[in-house]
PDB file as gemmi writes it, atoms N, CA and C in Angstrom:
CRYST1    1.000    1.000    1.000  90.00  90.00  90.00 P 1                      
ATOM      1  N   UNK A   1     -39.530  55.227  23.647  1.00  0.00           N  
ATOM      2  CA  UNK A   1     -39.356  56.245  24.655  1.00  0.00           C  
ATOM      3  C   UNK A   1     -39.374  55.590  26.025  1.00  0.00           C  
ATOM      4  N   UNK A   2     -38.571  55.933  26.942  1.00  0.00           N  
ATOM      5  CA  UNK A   2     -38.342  55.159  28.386  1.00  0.00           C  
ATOM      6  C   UNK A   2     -38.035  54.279  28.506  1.00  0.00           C  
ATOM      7  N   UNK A   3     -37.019  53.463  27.305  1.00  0.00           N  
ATOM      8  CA  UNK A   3     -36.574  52.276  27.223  1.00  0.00           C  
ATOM      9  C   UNK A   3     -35.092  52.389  27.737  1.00  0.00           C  
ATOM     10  N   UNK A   4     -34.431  51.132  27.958  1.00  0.00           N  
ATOM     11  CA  UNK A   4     -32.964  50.892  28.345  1.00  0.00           C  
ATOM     12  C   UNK A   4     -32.348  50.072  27.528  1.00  0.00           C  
ATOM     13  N   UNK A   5     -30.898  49.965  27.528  1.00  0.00           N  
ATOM     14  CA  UNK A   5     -30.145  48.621  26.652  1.00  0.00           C  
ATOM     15  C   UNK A   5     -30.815  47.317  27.772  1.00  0.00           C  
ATOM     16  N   UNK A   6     -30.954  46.407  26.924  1.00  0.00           N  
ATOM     17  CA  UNK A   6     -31.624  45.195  27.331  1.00  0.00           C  
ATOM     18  C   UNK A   6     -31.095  44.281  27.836  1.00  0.00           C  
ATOM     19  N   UNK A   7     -31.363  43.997  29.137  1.00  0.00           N  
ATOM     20  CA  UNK A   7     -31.085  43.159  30.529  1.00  0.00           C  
ATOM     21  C   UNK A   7     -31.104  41.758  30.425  1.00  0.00           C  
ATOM     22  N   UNK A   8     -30.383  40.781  29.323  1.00  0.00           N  
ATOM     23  CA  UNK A   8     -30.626  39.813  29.328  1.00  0.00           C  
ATOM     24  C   UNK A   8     -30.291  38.413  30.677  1.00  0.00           C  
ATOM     25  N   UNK A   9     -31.120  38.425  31.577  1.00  0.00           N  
ATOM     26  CA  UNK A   9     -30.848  37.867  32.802  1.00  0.00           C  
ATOM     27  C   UNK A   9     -30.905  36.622  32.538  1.00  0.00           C  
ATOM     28  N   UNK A  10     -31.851  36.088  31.949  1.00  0.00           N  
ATOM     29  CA  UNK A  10     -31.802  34.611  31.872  1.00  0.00           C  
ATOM     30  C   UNK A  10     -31.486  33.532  29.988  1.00  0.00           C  
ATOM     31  N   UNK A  11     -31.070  32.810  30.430  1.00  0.00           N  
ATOM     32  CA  UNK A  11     -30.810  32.129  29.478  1.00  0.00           C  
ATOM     33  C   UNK A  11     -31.514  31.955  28.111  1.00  0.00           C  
ATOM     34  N   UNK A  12     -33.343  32.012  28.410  1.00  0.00           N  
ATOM     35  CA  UNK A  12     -33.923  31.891  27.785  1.00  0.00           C  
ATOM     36  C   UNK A  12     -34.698  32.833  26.624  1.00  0.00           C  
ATOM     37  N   UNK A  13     -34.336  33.933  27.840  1.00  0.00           N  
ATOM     38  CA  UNK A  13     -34.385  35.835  27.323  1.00  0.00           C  
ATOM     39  C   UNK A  13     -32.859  36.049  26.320  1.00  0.00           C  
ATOM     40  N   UNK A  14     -31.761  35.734  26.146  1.00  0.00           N  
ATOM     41  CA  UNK A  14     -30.697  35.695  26.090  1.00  0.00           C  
ATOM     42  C   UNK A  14     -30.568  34.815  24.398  1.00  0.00           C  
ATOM     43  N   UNK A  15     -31.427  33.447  24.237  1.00  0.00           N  
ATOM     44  CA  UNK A  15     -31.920  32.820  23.484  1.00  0.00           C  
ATOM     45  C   UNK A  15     -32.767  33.484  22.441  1.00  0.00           C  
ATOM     46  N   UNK A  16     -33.983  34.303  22.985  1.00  0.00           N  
ATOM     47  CA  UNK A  16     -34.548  34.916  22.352  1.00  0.00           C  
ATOM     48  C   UNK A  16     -33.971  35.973  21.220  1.00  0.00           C  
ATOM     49  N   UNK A  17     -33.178  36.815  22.279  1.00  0.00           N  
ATOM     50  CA  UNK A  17     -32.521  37.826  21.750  1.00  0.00           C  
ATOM     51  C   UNK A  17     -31.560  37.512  20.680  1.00  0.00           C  
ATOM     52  N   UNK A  18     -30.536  36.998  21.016  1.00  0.00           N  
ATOM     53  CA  UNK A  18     -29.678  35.850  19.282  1.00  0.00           C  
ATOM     54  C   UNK A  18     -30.644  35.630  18.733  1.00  0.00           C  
ATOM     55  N   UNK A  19     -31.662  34.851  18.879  1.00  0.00           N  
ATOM     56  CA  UNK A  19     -32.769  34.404  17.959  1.00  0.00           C  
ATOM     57  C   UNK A  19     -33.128  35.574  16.731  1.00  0.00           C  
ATOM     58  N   UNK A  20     -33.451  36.519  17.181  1.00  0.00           N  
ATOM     59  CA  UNK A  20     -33.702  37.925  17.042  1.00  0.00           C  
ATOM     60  C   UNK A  20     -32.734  38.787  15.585  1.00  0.00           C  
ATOM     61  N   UNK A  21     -32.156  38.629  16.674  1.00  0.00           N  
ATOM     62  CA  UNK A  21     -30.672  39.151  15.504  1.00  0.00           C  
ATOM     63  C   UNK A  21     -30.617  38.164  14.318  1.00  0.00           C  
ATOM     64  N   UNK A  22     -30.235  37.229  14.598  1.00  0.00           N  
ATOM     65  CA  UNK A  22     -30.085  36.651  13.035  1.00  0.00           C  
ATOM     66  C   UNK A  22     -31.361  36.472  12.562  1.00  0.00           C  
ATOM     67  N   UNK A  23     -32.279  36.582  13.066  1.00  0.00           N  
ATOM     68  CA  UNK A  23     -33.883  36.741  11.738  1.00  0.00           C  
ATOM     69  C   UNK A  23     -33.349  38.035  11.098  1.00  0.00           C  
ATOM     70  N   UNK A  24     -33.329  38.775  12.021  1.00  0.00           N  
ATOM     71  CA  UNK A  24     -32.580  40.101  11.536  1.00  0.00           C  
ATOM     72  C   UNK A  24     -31.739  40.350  10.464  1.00  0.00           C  
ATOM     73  N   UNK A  25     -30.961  39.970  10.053  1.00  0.00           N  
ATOM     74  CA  UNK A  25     -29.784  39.278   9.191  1.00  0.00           C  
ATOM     75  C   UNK A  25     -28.687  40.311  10.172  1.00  0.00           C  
ATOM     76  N   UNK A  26     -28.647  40.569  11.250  1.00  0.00           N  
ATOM     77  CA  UNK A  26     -27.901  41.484  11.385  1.00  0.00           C  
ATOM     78  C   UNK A  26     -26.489  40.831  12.317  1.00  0.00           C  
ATOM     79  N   UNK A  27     -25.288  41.365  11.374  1.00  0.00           N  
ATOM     80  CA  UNK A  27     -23.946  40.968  11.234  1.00  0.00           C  
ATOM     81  C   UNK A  27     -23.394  41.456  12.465  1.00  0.00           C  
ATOM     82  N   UNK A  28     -23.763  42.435  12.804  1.00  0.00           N  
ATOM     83  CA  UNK A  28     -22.605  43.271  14.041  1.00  0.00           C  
ATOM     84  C   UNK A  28     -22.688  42.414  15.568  1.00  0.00           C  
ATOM     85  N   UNK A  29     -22.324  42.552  16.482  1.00  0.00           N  
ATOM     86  CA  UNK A  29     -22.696  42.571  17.892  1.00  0.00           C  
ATOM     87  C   UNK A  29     -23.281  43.832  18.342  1.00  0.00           C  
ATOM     88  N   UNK A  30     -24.184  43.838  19.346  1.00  0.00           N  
ATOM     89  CA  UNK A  30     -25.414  44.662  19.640  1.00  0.00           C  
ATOM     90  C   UNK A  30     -25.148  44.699  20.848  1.00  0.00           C  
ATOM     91  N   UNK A  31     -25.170  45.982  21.198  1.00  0.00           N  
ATOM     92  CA  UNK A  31     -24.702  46.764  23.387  1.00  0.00           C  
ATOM     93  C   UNK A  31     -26.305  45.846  23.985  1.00  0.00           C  
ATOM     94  N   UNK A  32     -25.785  45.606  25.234  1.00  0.00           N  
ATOM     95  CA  UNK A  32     -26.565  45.141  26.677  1.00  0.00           C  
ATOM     96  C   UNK A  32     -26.354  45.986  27.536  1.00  0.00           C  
ATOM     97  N   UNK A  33     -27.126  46.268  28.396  1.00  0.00           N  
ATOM     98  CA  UNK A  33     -27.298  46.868  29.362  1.00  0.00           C  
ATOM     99  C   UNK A  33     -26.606  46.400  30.513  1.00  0.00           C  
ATOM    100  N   UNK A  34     -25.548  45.499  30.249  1.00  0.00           N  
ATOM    101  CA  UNK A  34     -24.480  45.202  31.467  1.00  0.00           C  
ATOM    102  C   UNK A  34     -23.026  46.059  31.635  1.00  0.00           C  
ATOM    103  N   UNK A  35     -22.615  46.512  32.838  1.00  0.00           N  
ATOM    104  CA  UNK A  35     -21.569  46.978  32.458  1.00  0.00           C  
ATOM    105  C   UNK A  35     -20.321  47.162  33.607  1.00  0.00           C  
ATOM    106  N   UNK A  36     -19.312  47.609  33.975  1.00  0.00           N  
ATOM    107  CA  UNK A  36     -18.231  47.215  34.679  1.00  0.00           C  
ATOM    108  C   UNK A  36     -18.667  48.255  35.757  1.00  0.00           C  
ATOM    109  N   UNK A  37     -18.829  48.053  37.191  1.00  0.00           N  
ATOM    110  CA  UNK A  37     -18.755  49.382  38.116  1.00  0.00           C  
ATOM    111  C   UNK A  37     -17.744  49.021  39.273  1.00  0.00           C  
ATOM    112  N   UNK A  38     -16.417  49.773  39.516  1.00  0.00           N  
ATOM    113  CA  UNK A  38     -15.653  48.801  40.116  1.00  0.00           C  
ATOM    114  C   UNK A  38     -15.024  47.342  40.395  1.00  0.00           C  
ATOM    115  N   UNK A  39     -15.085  47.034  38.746  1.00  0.00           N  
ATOM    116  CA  UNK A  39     -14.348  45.791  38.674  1.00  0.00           C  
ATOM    117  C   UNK A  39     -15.673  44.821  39.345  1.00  0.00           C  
ATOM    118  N   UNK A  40     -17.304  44.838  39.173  1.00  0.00           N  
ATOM    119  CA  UNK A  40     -17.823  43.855  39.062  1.00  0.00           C  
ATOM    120  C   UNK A  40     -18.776  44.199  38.253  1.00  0.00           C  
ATOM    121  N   UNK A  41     -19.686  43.284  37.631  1.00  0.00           N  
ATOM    122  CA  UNK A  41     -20.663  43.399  36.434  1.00  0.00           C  
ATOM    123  C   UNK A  41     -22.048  44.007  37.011  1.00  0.00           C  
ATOM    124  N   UNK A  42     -22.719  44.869  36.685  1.00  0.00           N  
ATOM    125  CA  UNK A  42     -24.416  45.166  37.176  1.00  0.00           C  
ATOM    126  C   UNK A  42     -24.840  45.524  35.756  1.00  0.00           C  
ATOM    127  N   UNK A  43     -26.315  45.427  36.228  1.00  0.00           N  
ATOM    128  CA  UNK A  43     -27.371  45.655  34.898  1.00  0.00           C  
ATOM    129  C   UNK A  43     -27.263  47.168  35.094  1.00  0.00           C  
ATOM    130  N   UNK A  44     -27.935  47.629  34.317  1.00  0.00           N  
ATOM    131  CA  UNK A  44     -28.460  49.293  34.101  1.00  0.00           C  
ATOM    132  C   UNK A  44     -29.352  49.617  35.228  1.00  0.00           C  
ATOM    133  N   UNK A  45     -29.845  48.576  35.508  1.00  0.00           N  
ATOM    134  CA  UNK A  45     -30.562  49.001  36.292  1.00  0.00           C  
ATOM    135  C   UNK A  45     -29.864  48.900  37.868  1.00  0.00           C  
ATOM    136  N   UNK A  46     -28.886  48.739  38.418  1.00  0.00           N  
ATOM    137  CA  UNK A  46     -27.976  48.618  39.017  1.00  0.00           C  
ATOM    138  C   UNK A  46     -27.488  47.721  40.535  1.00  0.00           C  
ATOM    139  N   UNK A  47     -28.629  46.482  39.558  1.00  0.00           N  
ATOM    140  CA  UNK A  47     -28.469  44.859  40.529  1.00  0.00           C  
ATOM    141  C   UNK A  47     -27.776  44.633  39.490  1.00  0.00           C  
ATOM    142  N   UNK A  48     -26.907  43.714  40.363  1.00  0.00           N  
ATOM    143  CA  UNK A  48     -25.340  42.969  40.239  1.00  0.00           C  
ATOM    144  C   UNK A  48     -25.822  41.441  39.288  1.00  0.00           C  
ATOM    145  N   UNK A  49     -25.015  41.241  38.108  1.00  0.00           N  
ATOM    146  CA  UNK A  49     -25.491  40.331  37.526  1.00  0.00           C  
ATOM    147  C   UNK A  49     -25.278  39.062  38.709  1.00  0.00           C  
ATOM    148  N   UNK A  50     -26.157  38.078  38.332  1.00  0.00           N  
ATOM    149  CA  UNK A  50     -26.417  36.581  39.307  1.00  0.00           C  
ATOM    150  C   UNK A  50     -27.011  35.350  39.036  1.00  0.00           C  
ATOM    151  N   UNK A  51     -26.643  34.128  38.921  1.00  0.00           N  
ATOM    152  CA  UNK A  51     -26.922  33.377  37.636  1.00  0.00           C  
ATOM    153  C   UNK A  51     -27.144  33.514  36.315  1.00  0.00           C  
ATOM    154  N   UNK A  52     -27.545  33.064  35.559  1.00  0.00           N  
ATOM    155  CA  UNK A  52     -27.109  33.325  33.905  1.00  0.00           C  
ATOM    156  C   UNK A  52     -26.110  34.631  33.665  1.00  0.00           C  
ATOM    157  N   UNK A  53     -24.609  33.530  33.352  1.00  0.00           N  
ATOM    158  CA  UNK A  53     -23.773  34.753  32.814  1.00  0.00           C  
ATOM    159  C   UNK A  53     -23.701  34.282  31.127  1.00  0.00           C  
ATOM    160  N   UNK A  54     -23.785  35.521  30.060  1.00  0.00           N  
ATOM    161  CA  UNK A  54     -23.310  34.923  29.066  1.00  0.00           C  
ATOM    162  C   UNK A  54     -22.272  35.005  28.600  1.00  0.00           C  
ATOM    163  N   UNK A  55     -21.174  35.703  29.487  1.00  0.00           N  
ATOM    164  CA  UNK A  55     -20.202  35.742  28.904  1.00  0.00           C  
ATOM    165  C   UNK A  55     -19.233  34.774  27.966  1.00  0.00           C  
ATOM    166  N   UNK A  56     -18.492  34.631  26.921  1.00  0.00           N  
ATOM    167  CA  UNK A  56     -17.794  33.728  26.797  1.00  0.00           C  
ATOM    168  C   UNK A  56     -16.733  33.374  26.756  1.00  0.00           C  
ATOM    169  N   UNK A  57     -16.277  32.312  26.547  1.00  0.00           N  
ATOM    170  CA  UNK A  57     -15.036  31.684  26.977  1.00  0.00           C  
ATOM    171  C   UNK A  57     -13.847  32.655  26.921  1.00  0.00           C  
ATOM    172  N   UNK A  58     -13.117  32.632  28.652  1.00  0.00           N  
ATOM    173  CA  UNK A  58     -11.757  33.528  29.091  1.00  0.00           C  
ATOM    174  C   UNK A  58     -12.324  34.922  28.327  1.00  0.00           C  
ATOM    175  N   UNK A  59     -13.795  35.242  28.960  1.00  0.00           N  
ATOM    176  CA  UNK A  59     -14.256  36.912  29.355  1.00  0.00           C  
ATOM    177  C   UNK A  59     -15.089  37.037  30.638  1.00  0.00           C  
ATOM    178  N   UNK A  60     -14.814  38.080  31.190  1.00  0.00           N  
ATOM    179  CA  UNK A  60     -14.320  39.244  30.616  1.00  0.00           C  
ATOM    180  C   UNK A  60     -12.795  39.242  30.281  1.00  0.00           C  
ATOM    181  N   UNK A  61     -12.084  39.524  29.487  1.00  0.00           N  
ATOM    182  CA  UNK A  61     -10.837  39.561  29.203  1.00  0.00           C  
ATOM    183  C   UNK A  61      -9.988  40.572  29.748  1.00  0.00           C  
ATOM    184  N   UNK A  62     -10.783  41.603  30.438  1.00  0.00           N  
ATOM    185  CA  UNK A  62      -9.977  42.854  31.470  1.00  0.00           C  
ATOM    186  C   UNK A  62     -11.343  43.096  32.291  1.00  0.00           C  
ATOM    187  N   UNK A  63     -10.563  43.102  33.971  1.00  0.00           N  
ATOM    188  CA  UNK A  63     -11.904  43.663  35.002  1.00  0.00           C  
ATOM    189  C   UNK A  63     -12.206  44.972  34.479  1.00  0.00           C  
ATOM    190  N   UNK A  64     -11.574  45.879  33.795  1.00  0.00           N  
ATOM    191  CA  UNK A  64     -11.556  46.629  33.774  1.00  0.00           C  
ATOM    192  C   UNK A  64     -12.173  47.762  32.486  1.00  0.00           C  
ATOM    193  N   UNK A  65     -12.808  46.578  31.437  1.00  0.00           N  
ATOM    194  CA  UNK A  65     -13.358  47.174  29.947  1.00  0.00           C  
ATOM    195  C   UNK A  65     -14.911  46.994  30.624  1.00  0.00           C  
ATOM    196  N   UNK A  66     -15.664  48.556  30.358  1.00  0.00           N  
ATOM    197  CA  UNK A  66     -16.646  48.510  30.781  1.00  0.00           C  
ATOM    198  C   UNK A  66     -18.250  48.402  30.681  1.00  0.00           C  
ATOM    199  N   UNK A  67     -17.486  48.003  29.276  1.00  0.00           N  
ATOM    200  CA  UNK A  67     -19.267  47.765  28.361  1.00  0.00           C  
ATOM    201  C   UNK A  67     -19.748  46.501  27.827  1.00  0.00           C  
ATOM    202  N   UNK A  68     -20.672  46.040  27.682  1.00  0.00           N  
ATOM    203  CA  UNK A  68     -20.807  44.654  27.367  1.00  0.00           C  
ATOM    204  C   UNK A  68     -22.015  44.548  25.817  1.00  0.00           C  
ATOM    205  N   UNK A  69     -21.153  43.606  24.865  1.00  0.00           N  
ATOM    206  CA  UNK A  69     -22.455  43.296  23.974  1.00  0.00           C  
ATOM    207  C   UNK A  69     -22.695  41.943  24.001  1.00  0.00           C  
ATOM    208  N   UNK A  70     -23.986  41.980  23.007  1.00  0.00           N  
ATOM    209  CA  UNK A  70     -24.190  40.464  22.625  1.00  0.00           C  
ATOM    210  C   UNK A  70     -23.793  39.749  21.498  1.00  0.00           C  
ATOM    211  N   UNK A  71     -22.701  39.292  21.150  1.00  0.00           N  
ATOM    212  CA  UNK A  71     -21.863  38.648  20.413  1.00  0.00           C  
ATOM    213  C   UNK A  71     -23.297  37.738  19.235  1.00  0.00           C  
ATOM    214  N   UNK A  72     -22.799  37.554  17.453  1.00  0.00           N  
ATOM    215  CA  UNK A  72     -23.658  37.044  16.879  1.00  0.00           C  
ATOM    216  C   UNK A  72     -23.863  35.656  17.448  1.00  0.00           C  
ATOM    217  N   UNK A  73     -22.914  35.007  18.491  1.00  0.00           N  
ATOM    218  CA  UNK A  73     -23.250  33.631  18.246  1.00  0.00           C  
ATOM    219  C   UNK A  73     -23.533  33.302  20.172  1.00  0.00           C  
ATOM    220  N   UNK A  74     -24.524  34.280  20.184  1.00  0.00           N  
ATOM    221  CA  UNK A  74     -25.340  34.833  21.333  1.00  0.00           C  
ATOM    222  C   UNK A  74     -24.238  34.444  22.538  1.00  0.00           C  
ATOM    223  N   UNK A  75     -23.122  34.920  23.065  1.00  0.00           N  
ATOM    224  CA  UNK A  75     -22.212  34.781  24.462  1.00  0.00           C  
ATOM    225  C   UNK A  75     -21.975  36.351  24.232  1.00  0.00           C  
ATOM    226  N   UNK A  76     -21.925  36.834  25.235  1.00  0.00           N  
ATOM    227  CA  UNK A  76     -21.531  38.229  25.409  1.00  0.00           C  
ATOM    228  C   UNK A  76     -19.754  38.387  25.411  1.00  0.00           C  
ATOM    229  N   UNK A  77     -19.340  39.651  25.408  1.00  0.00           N  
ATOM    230  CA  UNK A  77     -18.071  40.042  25.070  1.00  0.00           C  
ATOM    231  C   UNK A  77     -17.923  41.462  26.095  1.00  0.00           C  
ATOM    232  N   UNK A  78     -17.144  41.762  26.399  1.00  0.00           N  
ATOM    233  CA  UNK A  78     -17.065  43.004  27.589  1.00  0.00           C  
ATOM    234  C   UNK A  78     -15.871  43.532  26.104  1.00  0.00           C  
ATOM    235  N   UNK A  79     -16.505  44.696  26.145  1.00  0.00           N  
ATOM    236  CA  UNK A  79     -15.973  45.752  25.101  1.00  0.00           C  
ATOM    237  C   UNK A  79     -15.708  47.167  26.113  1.00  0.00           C  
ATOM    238  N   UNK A  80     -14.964  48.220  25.049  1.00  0.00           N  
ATOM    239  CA  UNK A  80     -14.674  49.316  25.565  1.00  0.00           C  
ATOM    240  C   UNK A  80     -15.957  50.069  25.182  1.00  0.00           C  
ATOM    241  N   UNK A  81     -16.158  50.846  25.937  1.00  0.00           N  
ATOM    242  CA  UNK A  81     -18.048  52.019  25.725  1.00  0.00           C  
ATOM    243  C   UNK A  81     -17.682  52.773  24.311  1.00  0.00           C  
ATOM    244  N   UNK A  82     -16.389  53.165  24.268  1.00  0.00           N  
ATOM    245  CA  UNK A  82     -16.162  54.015  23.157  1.00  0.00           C  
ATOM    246  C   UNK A  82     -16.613  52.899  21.488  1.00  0.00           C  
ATOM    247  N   UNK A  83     -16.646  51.781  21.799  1.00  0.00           N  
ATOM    248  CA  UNK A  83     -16.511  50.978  20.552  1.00  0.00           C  
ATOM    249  C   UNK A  83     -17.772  51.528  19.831  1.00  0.00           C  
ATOM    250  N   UNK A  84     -17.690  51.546  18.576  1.00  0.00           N  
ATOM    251  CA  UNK A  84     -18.673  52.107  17.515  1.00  0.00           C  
ATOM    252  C   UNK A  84     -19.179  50.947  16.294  1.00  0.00           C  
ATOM    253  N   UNK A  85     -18.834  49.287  16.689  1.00  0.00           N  
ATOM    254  CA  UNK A  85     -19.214  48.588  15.418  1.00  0.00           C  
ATOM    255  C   UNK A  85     -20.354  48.220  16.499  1.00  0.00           C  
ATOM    256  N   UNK A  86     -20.603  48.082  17.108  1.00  0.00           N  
ATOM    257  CA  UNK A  86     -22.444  47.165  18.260  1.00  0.00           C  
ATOM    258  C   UNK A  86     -23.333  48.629  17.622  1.00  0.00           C  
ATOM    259  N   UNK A  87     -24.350  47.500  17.221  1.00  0.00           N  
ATOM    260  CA  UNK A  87     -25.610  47.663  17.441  1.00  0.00           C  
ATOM    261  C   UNK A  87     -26.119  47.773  18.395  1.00  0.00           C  
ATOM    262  N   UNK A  88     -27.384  48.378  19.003  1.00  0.00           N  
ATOM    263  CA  UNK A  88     -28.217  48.659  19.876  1.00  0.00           C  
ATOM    264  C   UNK A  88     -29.594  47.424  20.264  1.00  0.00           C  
ATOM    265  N   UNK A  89     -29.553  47.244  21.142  1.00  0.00           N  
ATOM    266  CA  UNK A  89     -31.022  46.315  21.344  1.00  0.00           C  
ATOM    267  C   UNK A  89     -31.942  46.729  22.682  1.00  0.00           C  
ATOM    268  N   UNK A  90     -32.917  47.434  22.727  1.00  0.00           N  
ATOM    269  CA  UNK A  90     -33.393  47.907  23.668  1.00  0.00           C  
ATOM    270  C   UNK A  90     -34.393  47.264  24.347  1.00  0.00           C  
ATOM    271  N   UNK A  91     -34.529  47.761  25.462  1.00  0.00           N  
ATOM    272  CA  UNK A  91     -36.360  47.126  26.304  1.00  0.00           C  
ATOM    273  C   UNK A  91     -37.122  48.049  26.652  1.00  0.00           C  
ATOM    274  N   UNK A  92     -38.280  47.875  27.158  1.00  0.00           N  
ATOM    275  CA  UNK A  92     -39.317  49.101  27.837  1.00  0.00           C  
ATOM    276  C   UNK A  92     -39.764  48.193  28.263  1.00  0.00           C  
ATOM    277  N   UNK A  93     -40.358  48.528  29.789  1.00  0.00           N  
ATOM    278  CA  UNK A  93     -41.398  47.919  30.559  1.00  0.00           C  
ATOM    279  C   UNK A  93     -43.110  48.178  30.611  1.00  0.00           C  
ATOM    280  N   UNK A  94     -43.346  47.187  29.909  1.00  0.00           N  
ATOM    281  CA  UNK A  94     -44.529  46.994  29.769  1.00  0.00           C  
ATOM    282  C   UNK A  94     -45.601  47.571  31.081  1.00  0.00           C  
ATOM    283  N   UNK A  95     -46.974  48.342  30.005  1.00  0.00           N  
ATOM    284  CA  UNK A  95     -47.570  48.902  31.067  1.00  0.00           C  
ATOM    285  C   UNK A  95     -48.288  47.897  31.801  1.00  0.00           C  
ATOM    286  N   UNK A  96     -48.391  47.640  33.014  1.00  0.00           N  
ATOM    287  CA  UNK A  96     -49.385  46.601  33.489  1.00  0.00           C  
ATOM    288  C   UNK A  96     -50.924  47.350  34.051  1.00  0.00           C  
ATOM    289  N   UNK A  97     -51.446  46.699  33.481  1.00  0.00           N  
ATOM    290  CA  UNK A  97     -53.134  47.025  34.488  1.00  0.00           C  
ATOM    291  C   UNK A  97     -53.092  46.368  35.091  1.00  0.00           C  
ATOM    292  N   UNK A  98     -52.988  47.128  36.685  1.00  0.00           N  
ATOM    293  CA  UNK A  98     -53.098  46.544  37.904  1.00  0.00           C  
ATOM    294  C   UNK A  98     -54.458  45.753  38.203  1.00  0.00           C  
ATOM    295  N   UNK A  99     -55.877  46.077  37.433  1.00  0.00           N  
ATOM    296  CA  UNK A  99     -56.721  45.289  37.791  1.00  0.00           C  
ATOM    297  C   UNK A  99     -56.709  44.241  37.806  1.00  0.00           C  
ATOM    298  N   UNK A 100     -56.004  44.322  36.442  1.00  0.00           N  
ATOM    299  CA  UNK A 100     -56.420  42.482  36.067  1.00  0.00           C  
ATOM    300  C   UNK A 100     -55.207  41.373  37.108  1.00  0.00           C  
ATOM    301  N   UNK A 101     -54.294  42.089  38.209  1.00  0.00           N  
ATOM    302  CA  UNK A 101     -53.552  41.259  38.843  1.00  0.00           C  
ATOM    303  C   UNK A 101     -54.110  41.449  40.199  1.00  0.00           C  
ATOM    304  N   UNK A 102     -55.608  42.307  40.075  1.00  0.00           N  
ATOM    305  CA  UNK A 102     -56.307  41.945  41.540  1.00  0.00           C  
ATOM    306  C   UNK A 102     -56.263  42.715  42.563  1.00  0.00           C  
ATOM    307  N   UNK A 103     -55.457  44.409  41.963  1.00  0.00           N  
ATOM    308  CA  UNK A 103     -55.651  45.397  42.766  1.00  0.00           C  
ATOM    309  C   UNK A 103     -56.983  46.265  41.675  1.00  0.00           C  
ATOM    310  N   UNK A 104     -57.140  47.002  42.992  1.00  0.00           N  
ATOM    311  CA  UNK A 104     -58.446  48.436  42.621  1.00  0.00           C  
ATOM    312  C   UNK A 104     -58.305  49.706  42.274  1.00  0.00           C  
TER     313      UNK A 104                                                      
END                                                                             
């Protein structure tokens, strides 16, 4: 509950996530939370992707396809939203207790 498609920003988060999937045994490509808004890429959350891209090789293949997954052999793919073979991979933000980072 209060989760989003998952923001893979860095390389190592990105790593994880492939990692993930194939423990998984799972065959499909799986939606990210990246997606086309006027012909440039932003997260869901709606900062503009910026270092680590995973896209792969000659993609996005149209400025203009507006959904993005994570491909099995972890590089992303810019797909159409309507596509129905991706899997889902979600996040939630962890609750933090502010004490323990030194507020009251």
């Amino acid at each position: 509950e209060g989760g989003t498609l998952v923001m893979p920003r860095h390389r190592h988060i990105n790593e994880f996530l492939s990692n993930q999937v194939t423990r998984a045994d799972i065959s499909s490509m799986c939606w990210i939370g990246l997606y086309n808004e006027n012909e440039r890429r932003v997260w869901d959350d709606g900062n503009p992707i910026c270092g680590f891209r995973g896209l792969g090789d000659g993609l996005p293949s149209t400025p203009t396809t507006n959904c993005t997954v994570l491909r099995t052999d972890g590089t992303w793919e810019d797909m159409p939203c309507e596509t129905t073979v991706a899997m889902f991979v979600c996040q939630t933000q962890p609750v933090v207790d502010l004490t323990t980072v030194g507020y009251e």
